[in-house]
C-alpha positions, 0 to 999 in steps of 0.5 A: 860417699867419703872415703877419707877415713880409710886407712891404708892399712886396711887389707885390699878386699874390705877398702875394695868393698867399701869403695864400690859401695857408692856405685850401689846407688848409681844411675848407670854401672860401666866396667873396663876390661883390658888384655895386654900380651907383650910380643917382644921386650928388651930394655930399651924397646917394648912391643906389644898388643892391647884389647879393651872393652867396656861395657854398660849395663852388661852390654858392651858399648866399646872395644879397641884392639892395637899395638903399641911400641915404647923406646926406653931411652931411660929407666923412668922415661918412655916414648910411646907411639901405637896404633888402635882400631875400634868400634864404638856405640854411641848414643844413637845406638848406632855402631861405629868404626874408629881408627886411632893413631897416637904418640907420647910419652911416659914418666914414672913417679914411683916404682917398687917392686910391686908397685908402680906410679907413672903419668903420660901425655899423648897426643891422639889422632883418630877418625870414624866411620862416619867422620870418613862418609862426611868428609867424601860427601863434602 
């Protein structure tokens, strides 16, 4: 589905609509849920927590929970380092624990108001469960 003749213009409820509608006749539906609580903030430093969980089909497949910490050495420039613990079903329908440790950093592109635009570059580090059982078996 092509949406190339949307105009920005349109009001966000209609452009919501018309972009959700390919997913009518897709073979799998998945949704992302994220909760960010923000514990303490100053203009260089930022310290918070984030909860994610995805499902599919209705079920859930995925949830982390972790903090995160940014060091603002420049208005549009952020260093980026946290910590996430997770459990994960693959496709074994099994349930697996994860535990990510991850460092970057952050640029912004854009910014308004109300609007903002940035990119990131993490470098990530995680083990599971099941990664840690083979490892002791070896």
């Amino acid at each position: 589905m092509r949406l190339s003749g949307i105009r920005l213009a349109l009001p966000a409820v209609p452009a919501a609509i018309l972009a959700s509608a390919g997913t009518l006749f897709a073979e799998e539906l998945w949704s992302w849920h994220a909760v960010d609580f923000t514990l303490a903030e100053n203009p260089g430093l930022e310290w918070g927590l984030h909860t994610r969980l995805r499902t599919r089909e209705g079920e859930v497949q995925q949830g982390r929970s972790g903090t995160i910490l940014k060091f603002k050495p420049h208005s549009r420039f952020s260093l980026i380092g946290g910590y996430y613990y997770g459990k994960e079903e693959d496709t074994r329908k099994e349930w697996r624990d994860s535990h990510r440790v991850f460092s970057g950093a952050e640029a912004r592109v854009y910014g308004t108001g109300t609007v903002s635009v940035a990119v990131r570059g993490l470098v990530e580090r995680f083990t599971t469960h099941i990664f840690l059982e083979r490892r002791q078996k070896q």
